[in-house]
C-alpha positions in Angstrom: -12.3 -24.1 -97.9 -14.7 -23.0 -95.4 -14.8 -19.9 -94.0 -14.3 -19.8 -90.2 -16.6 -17.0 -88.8 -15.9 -14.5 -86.7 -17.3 -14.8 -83.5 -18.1 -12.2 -81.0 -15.0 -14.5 -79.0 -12.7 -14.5 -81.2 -13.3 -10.8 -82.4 -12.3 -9.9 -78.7 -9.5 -12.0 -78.5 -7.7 -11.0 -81.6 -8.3 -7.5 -80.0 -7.0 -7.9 -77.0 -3.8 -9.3 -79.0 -3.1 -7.0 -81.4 -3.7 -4.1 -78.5 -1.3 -5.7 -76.1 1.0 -6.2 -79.4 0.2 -2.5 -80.3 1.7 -1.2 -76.7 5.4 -2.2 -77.9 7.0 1.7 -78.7 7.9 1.4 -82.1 8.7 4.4 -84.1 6.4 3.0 -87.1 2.9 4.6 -87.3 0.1 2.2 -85.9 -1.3 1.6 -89.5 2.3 0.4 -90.3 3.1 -1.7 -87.3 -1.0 -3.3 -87.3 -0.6 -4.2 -91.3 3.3 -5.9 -89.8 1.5 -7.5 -87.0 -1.7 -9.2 -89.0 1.1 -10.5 -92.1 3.2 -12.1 -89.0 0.4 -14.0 -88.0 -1.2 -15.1 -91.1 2.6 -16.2 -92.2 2.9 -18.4 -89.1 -0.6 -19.7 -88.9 -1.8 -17.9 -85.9 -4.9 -16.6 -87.9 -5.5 -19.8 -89.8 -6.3 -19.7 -93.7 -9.5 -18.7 -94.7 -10.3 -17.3 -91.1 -12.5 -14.1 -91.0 -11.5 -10.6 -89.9 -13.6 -8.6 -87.6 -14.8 -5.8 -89.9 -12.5 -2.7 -89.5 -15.3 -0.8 -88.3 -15.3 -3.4 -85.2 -11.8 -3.5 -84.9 -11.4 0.2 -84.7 -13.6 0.1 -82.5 -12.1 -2.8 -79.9 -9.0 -1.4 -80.4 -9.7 2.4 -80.1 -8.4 3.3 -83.1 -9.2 5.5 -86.0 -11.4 3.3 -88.9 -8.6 5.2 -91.3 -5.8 3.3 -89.4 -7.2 0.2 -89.6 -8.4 0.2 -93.2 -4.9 1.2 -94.4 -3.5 -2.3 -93.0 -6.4 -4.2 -94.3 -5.7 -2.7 -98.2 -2.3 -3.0 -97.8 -2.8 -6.6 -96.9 -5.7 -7.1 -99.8 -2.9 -5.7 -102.4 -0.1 -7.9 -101.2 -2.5 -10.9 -101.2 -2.2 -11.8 -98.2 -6.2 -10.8 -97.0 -9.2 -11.4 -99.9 -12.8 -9.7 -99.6 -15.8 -11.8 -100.4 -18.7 -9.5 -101.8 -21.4 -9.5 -98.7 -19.1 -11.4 -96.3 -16.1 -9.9 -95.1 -13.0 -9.6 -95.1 -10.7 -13.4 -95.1 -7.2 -14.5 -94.4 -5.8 -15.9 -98.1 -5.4 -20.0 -98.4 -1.7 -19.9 -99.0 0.3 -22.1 -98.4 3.1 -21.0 -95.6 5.1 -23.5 -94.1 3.5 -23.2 -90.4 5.5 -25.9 -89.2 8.9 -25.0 -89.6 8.2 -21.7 -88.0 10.8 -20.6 -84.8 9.2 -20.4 -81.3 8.5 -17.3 -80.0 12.1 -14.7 -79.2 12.9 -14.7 -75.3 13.2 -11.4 -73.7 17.0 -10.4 -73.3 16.5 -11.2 -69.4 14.7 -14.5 -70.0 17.8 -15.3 -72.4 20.0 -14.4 -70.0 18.3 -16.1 -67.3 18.8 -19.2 -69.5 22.5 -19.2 -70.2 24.2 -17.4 -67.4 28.1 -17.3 -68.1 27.7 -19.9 -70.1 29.1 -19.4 -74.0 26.1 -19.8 -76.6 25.5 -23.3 -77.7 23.8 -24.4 -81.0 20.4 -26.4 -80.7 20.8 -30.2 -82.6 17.0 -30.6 -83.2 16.0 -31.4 -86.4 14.6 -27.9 -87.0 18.0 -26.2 -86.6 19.6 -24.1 -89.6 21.6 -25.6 -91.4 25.4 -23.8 -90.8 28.4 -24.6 -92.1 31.3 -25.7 -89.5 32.2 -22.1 -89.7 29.0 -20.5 -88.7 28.8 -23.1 -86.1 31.9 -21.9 -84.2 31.2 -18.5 -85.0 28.0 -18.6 -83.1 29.5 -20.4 -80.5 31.1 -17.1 -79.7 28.1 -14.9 -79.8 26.4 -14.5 -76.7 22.7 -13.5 -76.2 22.1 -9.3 -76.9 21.3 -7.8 -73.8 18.9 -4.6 -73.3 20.6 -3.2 -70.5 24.1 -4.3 -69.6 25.1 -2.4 -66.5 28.8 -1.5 -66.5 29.1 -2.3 -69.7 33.5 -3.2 -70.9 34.4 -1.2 -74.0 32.0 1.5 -73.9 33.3 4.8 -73.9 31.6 7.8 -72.0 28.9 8.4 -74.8 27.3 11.6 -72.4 30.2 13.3 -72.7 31.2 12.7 -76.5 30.9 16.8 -78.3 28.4 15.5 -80.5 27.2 19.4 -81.7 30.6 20.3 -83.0 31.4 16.5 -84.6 28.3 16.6 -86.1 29.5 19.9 -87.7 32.3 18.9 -89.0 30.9 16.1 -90.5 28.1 18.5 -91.9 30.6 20.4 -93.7 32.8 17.6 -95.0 29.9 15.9 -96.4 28.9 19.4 -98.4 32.1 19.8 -99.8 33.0 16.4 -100.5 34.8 15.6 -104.1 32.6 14.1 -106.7 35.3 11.3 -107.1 34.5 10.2 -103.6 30.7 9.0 -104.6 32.5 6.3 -106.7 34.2 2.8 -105.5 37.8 3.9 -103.7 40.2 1.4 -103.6 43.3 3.8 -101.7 43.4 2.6 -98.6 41.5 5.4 -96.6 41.5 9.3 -97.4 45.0 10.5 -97.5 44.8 12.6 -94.9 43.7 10.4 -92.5 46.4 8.4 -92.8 48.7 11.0 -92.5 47.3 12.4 -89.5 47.3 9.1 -88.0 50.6 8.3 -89.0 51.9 11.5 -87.4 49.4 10.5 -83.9 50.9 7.1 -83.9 54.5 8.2 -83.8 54.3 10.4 -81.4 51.9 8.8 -79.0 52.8 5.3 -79.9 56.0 5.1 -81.0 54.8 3.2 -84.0 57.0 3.1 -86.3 55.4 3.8 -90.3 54.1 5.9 -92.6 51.2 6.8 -94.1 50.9 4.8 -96.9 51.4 1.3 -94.5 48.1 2.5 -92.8 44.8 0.7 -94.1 41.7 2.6 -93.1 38.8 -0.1 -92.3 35.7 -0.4 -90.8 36.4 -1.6 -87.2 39.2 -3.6 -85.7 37.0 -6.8 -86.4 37.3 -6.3 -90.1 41.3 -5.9 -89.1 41.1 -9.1 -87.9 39.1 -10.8 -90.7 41.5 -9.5 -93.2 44.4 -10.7 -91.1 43.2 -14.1 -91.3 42.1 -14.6 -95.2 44.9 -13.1 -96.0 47.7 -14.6 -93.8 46.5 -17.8 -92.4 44.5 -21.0 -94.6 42.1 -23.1 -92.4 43.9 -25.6 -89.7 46.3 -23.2 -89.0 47.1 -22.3 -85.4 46.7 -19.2 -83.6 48.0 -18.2 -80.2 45.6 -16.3 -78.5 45.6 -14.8 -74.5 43.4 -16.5 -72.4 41.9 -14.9 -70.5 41.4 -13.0 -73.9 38.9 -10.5 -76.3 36.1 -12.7 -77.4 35.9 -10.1 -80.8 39.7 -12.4 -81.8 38.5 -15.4 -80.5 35.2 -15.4 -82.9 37.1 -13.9 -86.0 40.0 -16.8 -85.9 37.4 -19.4 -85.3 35.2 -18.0 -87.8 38.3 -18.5 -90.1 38.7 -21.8 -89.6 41.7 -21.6 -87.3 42.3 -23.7 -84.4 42.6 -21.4 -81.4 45.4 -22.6 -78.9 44.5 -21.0 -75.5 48.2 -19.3 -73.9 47.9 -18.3 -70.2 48.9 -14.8 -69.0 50.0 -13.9 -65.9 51.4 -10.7 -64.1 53.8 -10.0 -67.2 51.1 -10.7 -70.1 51.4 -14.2 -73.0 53.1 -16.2 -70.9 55.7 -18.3 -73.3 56.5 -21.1 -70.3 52.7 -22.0 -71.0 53.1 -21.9 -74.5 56.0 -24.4 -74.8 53.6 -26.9 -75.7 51.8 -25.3 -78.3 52.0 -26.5 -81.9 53.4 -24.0 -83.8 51.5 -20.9 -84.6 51.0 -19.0 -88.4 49.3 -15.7 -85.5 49.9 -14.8 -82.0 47.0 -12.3 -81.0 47.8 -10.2 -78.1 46.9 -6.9 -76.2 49.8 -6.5 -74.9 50.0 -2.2 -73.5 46.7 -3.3 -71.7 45.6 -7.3 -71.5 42.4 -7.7 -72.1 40.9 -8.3 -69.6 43.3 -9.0 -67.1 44.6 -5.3 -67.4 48.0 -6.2 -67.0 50.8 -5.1 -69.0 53.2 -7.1 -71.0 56.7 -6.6 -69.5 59.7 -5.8 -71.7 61.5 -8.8 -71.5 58.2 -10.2 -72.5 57.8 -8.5 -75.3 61.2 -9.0 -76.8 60.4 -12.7 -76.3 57.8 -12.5 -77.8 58.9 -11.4 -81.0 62.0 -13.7 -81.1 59.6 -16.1 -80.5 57.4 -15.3 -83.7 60.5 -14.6 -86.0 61.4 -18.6 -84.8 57.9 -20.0 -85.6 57.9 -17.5 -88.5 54.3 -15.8 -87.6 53.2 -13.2 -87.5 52.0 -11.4 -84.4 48.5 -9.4 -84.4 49.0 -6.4 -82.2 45.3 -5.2 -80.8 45.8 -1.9 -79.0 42.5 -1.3 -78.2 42.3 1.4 -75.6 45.8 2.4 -74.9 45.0 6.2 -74.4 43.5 5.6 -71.3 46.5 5.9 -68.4 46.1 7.4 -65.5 49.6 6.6 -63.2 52.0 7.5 -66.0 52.4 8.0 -70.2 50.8 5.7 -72.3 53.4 2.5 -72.7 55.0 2.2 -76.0 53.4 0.0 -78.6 55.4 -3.3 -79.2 55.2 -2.6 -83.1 58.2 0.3 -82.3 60.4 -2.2 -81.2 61.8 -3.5 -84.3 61.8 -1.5 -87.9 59.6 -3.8 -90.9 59.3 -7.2 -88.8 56.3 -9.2 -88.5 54.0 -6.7 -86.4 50.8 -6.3 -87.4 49.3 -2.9 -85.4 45.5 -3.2 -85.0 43.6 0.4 -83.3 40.4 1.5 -83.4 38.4 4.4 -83.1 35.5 3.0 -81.2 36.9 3.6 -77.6 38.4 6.9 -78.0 35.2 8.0 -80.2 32.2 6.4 -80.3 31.1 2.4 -81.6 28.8 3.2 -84.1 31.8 5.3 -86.1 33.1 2.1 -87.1 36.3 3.0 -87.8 39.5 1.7 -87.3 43.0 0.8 -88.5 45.9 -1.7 -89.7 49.5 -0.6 -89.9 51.3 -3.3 -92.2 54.7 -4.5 -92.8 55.6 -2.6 -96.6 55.3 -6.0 -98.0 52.0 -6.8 -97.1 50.6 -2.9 -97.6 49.7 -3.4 -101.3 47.8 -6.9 -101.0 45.7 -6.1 -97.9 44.4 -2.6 -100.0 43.5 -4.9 -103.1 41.8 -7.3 -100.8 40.1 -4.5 -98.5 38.7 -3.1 -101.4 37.5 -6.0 -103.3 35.7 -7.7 -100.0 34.7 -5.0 -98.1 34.7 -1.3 -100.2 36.1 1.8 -98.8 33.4 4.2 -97.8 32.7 7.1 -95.4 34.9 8.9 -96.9 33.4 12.7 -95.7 33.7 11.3 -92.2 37.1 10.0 -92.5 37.8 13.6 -93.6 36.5 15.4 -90.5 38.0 12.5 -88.4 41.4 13.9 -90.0 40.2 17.3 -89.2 39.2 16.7 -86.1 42.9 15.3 -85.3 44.8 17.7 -86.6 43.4 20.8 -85.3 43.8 19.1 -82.1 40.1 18.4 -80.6 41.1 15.0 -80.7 43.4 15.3 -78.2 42.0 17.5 -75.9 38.9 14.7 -76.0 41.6 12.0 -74.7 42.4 13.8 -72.3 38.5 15.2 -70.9 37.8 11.2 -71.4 40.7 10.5 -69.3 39.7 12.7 -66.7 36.5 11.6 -67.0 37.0 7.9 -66.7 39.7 8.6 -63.4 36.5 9.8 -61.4 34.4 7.0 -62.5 36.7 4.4 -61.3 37.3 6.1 -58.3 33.5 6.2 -57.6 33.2 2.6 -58.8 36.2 1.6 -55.7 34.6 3.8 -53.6 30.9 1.6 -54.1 33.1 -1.2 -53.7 35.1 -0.4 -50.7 32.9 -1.9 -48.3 33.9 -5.2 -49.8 37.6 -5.1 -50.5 37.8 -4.3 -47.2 36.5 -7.8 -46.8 38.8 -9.3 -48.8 37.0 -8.9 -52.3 40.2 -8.7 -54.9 39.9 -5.4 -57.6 42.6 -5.5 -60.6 44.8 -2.1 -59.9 43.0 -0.1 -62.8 46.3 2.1 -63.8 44.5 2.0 -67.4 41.9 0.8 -69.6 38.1 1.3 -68.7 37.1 -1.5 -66.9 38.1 -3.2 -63.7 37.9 -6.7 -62.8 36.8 -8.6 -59.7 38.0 -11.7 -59.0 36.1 -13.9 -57.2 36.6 -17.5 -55.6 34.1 -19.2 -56.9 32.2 -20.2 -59.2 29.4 -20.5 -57.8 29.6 -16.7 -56.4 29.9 -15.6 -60.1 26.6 -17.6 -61.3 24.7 -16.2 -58.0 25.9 -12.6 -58.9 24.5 -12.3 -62.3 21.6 -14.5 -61.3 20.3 -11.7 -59.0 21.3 -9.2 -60.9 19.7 -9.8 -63.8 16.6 -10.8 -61.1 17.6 -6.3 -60.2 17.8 -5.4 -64.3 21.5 -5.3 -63.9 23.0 -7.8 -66.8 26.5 -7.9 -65.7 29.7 -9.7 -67.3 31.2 -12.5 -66.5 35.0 -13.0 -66.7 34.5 -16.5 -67.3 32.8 -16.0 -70.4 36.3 -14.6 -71.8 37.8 -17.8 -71.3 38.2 -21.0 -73.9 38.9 -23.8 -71.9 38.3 -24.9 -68.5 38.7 -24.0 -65.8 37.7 -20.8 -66.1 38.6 -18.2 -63.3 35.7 -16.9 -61.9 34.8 -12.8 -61.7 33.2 -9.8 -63.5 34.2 -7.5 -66.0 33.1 -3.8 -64.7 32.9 -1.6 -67.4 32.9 2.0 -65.5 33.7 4.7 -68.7 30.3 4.3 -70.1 28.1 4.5 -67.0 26.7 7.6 -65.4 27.9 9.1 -62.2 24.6 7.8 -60.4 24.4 4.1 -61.9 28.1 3.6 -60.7 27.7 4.4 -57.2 24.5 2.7 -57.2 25.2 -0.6 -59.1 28.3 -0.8 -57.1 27.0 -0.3 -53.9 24.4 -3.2 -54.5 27.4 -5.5 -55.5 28.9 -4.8 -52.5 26.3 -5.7 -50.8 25.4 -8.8 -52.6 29.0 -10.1 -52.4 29.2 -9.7 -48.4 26.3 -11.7 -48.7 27.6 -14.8 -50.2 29.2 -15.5 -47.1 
C-alpha cells in the first residue's frame, strides 16, 4: 500500500482533534490518554491504514505538548503494532485489518440521550448491526434506561454529605489489618457471623422480623437478593406478581429470569388483590409493602393478612423488599410483614445502600429454615462471599451503636429536606399541584394530569441540566399515570430549594 502523506492540512486537523479530545478531564496522564486516543482511531478507521503521522516533534508542537509525552504514545503504539516506522520517512498507521464497518456510531451525551427517549423505557435497535442477545438480555435491557450525569433529585440516594466517612473509613482500616488469614480464601458461610448476629438482633427489635442468625444470607445488594430468589425458586414461564406502579430493580431481575411479570395495581392500601383476581397464578408476589415504591403508601393490615393467605393458596412465595423502612417521620417504623407468621413463605429482602451508602453493596435475605442451606450453597457457588473486613466493621459499627445514631441524624436530616422541597413547591400546591404525604421514605411524588405536562417537564429540564424522573417510567403497562419521582435525601440544602422553585414555576406555566 501507498503511503498517504502528511499534509500540512491534515497535520492541523489531526491536531485540532486530538487537542479538543485531549480537553476531556481524565485522571490518566496525557501520554496515556494520547497513546488511548491514536489506537481508537486506527481501530475504527478514522486514521486510515498506512496513513502518515505528523512527526512527534510537530505534533508536540501543534499540540503544546512536551516531545517526551508524545513519543511515549508513539513507542507504545510501535510495540503493540499498531504504528510502524519506515527508515527516512516517518512514522505510519499499520495495514491491519480491523473491521471498520461494523464499528458503533459515535456515544450520545447523557442529555442528548435523554433528550432522545424522554420517559420512554429503553428499546432495542432491529438493524442488522445490533448485538446479538438472547431473549433474556433483550428484556433485561428493556429495563435499563440511559445513565445520566446529573440527575437532580435523584430517588434512592441517601444523604452522601452527611455520611461519617473519617470514622467508617477507620473502622474499616482496622478491620482490614487484623483480618484472619482464613478470610483471604473462598467463604462459603453465609456472611461473617457477626454480622448476622448483629442484624438478627437489629431486625427483631426494629422490625419485628422474626429469625435468627443463621437464616440470614449476607449478599452483595438486594439485586443479587432478587437474582437468587428467582434461580432458585422460580423456572422460566413462571409468573410473578409484581406492584405497579413498582421498583424497576424487581421488574428487570424477574424479566431477566425469564418470568412473566403480571402487573397488580395498588391503591391507598398497597397490592391490591380485587385487581389481581384475574391473574394467573403466581410462583412470587414482590412487594414493598411498609413503604410502596413509589407510591409511598403503606400496605394496610387487612392487606397484608390477605396477602399472605393469598400466597399460602397459590402456594408462592412472597418476596418482601423493605428497602428504606428506617426513614419515618410521623410515628415508629411499621412492622415488617415477615413478623406476622413464624416459618411461612416470607422471603425478607433489606439493604444497606439507603441507610449507608450505594457503593457498599451490601445487603441481606432472611429465609424460611428450609431454604437457608440451599441459597448459601448457591450464593457461594455463583456469586462468592467477599468483603469480609467490611462486613466486620459493618457489625462493629452496629453494635457499638453508631449505626443507630446515623438513622436517626439521616432522619433528621431527610425531615428538613422535604420540608424545604414543600416549601419550593408551595407556590404550586397551592394551585392545585397533588404531593404524596411523605410520612416516610426519601422521595416524594407529584402527580400530574397529564401526560403531556410530564414529557414537557423533563424536556425543559433537561434543556436547565436538571434530568428529572418520571413516574411513568415505573410503570409496565399502559396507561401509565403521569408525575415525577423527587428524590430529596441526597440533594443539598441549596439544589432543593432551587430545583424546586423552578418546578414550581415551570408547572404554573403549563397552564
Amino acid at each position: 500500500m501507498s503511503a498517504t502523506p502528511a499534509s500540512p492540512g491534515h497535520a492541523g486537523w489531526l491536531a485540532d482533534a486530538l487537542g479538543l479530545a485531549l480537553t476531556a478531564g481524565a485522571p490518566q496522564p496525557l501520554a496515556t490518554r494520547l497513546y488511548q486516543q491514536l489506537r481508537e482511531w486506527i481501530q475504527t478507521g478514522r486514521l486510515a491504514c498506512g496513513q502518515r503521522l505528523p512527526s512527534s516533534r510537530q505534533l508536540a508542537r501543534e499540540l503544546g505538548l512536551g516531545r517526551n509525552t508524545v513519543l511515549a504514545a508513539f513507542d507504545q503504539l510501535l510495540a503493540e503494532g499498531f504504528l510502524v516506522t519506515r527508515h527516512g520517512s516517518g512514522t505510519f498507521v499499520a495495514d491491519l485489518p480491523f473491521p471498520h464497518a461494523t464499528q458503533q456510531p459515535a456515544r450520545q451525551s447523557s442529555r442528548q440521550a435523554v433528550t432522545a427517549g424522554l420517559a420512554t423505557s429503553q428499546t432495542l435497535s432491529t438493524r442488522a448491526d445490533a448485538p446479538p442477545l438472547s431473549t433474556r438480555g433483550t428484556w433485561l435491557l428493556a429495563f435499563c434506561h440511559a445513565s445520566q450525569e446529573r440527575l437532580i433529585l435523584a430517588p434512592g440516594l441517601p444523604a452522601l454529605d452527611r455520611f461519617p466517612h473519617g470514622p467508617w473509613q477507620r473502622l474499616v482500616r482496622r478491620h482490614q489489618q487484623r483480618m484472619p488469614r482464613d478470610w483471604l480464601a473462598y467463604q462459603a458461610q453465609g456472611g461473617v457471623p457477626a454480622l448476622r448476629e448483629a442484624l438478627a438482633d437489629y431486625l427483631q427489635l426494629s422490625r419485628s422480623v422474626r429469625c435468627r442468625p443463621e437464616q440470614i444470607l449476607i449478599v452483595q445488594g438486594a439485586q443479587q437478593g432478587f437474582e437468587l430468589i428467582a434461580r432458585l425458586l422460580s423456572d422460566p414461564g413462571d409468573k410473578v406478581w409484581i406492584e405497579e406502579p413498582g421498583y424497576p430493580g424487581a421488574q428487570a431481575c424477574f424479566a431477566a429470569a425469564g418470568l412473566e411479570l403480571q402487573a397488580v395495581a395498588v391503591d391507598d392500601e398497597g397490592m391490591s388483590l380485587a385487581a389481581a383476581a384475574c391473574a394467573e397464578s403466581p410462583r412470587l408476589i414482590y412487594v414493598t409493602p411498609s413503604h410502596q415504591y413509589p407510591s409511598g403508601v403503606t400496605m394496610s393490615l387487612s392487606r397484608r393478612l390477605a396477602l399472605l393467605e393469598a400466597a399460602e393458596r397459590h402456594g408462592a412465595w412472597i418476596v418482601e423488599d423493605d428497602y428504606d423502612s428506617e426513614f419515618r417521620y410521623e410515628q415508629r417504623p411499621i412492622a415488617a410483614l415477615q413478623g406476622l407468621v413464624d416459618d411461612g413463605r416470607v422471603i425478607y429482602v433489606g439493604t444497606f445502600s439507603k441507610v449507608m451508602y450505594p457503593g457498599l453493596r451490601l445487603g441481606y435475605v432472611v429465609l424460611p429454615e428450609p431454604l437457608v442451606e440451599p441459597f448459601r450453597r448457591a450464593n457461594a457457588r455463583l456469586h462468592r462471599e467477599g468483603q469480609y473486613p467490611v462486613q466486620a466493621a459493618l457489625a462493629e459499627f452496629i453494635v457499638s451503636g453508631q449505626f443507630s445514631r446515623h438513622i436517626r441524624r439521616m432522619r433528621d436530616c431527610y425531615r428538613r429536606r422535604q420540608a424545604l422541597l414543600r416549601k419550593a413547591l408551595a407556590p404550586a400546591v397551592a394551585r392545585g399541584l397533588c404531593l404524596s404525604d411523605g410520612q416516610a421514605g426519601m422521595h416524594l411524588v407529584a402527580w400530574l394530569d397529564e401526560a403531556e405536562h410530564e414529557r414537557q417537564l423533563l424536556r425543559q429540564g433537561v434543556e436547565q441540566g436538571i434530568t428529572l424522573s418520571p413516574l411513568s417510567s415505573y410503570y409496565l403497562e399502559a396507561p401509565a399515570r403521569p408525575g415525577l419521582v423527587l428524590g430529596y435525601a441526597g440533594t443539598v440544602e441549596a439544589e432543593i430549594e432551587r430545583v424546586g422553585r423552578w418546578l414550581a414555576r415551570e408547572w404554573l406555566n403549563l397552564g
